[in-house]
C-alpha positions in Angstrom: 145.9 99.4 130.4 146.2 101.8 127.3 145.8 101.0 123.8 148.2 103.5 121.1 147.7 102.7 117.8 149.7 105.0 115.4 153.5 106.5 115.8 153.6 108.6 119.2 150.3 107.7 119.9 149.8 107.9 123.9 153.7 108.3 124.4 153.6 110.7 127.5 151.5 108.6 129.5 152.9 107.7 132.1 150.0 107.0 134.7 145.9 105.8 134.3 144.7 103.3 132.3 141.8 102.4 129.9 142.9 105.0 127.7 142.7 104.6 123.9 145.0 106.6 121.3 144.7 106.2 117.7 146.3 108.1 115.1 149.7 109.2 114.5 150.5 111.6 117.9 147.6 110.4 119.1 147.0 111.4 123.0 150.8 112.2 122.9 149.9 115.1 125.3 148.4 113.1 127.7 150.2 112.3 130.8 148.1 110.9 133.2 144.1 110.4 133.4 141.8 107.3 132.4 139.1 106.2 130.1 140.1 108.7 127.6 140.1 108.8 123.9 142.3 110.6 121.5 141.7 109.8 117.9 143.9 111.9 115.5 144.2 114.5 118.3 146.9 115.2 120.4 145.0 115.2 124.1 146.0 117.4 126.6 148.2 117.1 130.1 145.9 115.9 132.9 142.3 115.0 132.1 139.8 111.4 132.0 137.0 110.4 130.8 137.8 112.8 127.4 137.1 112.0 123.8 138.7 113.9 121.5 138.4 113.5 117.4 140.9 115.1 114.7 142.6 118.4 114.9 143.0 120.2 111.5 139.3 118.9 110.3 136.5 121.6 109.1 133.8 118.9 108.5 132.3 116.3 110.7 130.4 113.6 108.7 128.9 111.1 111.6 126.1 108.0 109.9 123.4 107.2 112.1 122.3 110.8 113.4 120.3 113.1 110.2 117.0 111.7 110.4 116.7 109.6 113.4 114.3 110.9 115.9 115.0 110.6 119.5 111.8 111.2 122.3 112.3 113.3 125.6 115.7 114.4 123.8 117.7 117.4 124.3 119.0 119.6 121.5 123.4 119.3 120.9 125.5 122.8 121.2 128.8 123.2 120.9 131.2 126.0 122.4 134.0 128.1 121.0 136.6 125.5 122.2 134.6 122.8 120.5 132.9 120.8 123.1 129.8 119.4 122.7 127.2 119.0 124.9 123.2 119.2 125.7 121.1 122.1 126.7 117.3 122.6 128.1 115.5 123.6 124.9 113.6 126.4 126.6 117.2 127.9 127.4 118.0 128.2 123.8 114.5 130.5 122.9 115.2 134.0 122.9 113.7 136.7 124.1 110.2 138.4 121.9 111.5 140.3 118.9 110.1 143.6 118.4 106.6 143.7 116.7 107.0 144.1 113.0 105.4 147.0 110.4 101.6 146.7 109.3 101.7 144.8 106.6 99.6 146.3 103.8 95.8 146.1 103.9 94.8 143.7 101.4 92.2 144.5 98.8 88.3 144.7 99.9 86.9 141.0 99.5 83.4 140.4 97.0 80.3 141.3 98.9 78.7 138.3 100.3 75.0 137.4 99.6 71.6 139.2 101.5 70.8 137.2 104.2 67.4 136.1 104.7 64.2 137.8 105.8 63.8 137.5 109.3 60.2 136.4 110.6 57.8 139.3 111.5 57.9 140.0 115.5 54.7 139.1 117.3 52.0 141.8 117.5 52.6 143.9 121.3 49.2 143.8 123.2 47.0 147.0 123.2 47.3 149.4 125.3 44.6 150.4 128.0 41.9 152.5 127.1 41.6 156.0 128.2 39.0 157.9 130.5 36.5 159.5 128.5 37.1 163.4 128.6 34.0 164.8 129.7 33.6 168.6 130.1 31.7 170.5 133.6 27.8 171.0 132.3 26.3 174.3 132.3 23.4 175.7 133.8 20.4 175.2 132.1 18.8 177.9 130.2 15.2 179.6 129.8 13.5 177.1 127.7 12.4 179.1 124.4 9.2 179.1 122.6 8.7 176.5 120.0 9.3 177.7 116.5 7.0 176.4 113.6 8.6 173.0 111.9 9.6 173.8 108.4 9.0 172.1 105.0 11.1 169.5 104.7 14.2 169.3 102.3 15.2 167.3 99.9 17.2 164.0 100.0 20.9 165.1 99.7 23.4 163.5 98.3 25.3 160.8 99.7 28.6 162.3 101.0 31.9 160.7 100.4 33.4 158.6 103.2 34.7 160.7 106.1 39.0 160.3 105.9 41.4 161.2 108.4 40.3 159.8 111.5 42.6 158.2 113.6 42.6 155.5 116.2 41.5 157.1 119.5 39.7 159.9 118.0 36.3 160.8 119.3 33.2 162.2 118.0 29.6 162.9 118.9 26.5 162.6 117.2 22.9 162.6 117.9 21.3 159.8 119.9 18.8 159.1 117.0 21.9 158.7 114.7 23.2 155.9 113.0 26.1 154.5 114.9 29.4 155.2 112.8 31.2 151.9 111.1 34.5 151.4 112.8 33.5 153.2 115.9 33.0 152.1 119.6 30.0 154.1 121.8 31.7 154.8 125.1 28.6 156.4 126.4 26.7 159.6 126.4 27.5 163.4 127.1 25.8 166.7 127.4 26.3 169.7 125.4 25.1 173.0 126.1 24.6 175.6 122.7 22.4 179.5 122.5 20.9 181.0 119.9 18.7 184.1 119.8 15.3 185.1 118.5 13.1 188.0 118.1 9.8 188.6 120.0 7.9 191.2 119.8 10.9 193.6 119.2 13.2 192.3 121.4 16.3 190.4 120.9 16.0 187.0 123.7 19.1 184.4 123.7 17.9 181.3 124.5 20.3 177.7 125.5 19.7 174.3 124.5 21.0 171.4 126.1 21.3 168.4 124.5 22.2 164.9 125.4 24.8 163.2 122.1 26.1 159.5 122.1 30.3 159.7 122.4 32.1 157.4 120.2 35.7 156.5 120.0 37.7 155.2 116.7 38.7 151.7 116.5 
């Protein structure tokens, strides 16, 4: 079976069937095939299951295609002769252009607000204490005569408060002494000092020894 519809339309044909010409030399071409369509087109020799539209045309206006979305769909291509068909998307995505220039630095943003004070870290613990640094004690010397006790002084003033010490530091002082505010007595130690006299014309150096409370700053 064929269908012409137009002057020429399908004349050539002289085998197949279910083909459809319309238009005025429409599928004239066509000489054997089936289930083709020629509309305004003049077909070629031997082919089926063809459509062809128009000839001379340089727009195609198709309703019922902008704007209807189609899921799992292929994208349309055509090719120089003008066939259309379907390609894999992923085979239409070229390969990475080349990385463009820096664009220019853009100008330096407002300065943002001081954060907040952080909380004060925890105290670290105290360190151990150190040995106490006693020195070797000397031989004792000849004990010297007892000299006579002077008149006693008057009451001095009242010195300003000793500055500079530093944690750690250690002093001694006599064992009669008022222990020191803001001191810790690690014990006692013995210091050795001379001095000399005159007796009965000669010159005699005498050592003392004496026994001072050590005391370390808090």
């Amino acid at each position: 079976m064929r269908l012409p519809c137009g002057y020429g339309a399908l004349y050539n044909t002289t085998t197949g069937h279910n083909n459809i010409g319309l238009g005025t030399s429409a599928g004239q071409n066509l000489t054997s095939g089936s289930y083709n369509i020629d509309i305004d087109n003049a077909g070629v020799a031997e082919e089926s299951q063809t459509i062809r539209i128009g000839t001379t045309q340089s727009a195609t206006f198709i309703a019922g295609i902008s704007g209807v979305s189609l899921a799992s769909a292929d994208p349309v291509v055509v090719n120089a002769n003008g066939q259309l068909g379907t390609m894999n998307i992923s085979d239409l995505i070229g390969p990475t252009g080349a990385t463009g220039a820096t664009g220019v630095t853009g100008t330096t943003g407002a300065q943002g607000s001081p954060g907040l004070v952080g909380a004060t870290g925890a105290t670290g613990a105290t360190g151990p204490q150190g040995l106490a640094g006693i020195g070797a004690t000397g031989s004792q010397g000849i004990q010297g005569l007892t000299g006579a006790t002077g008149a006693t002084g008057p009451q001095g003033l009242t010195g300003a408060a000793a500055i500079g010490f530093v944690q750690g530091m250690r002093v001694t002082l006599p064992t009669n002494a008022v222990a020191p505010v803001g001191f810790t007595l690690l014990g006692k130690t013995i210091t050795s000092y001379q001095y000399q006299v005159q007796v009965n014309n000669r010159t005699i150096t005498k050592t003392v020894k004496e026994t001072l409370n050590l005391y370390r700053k808090d």
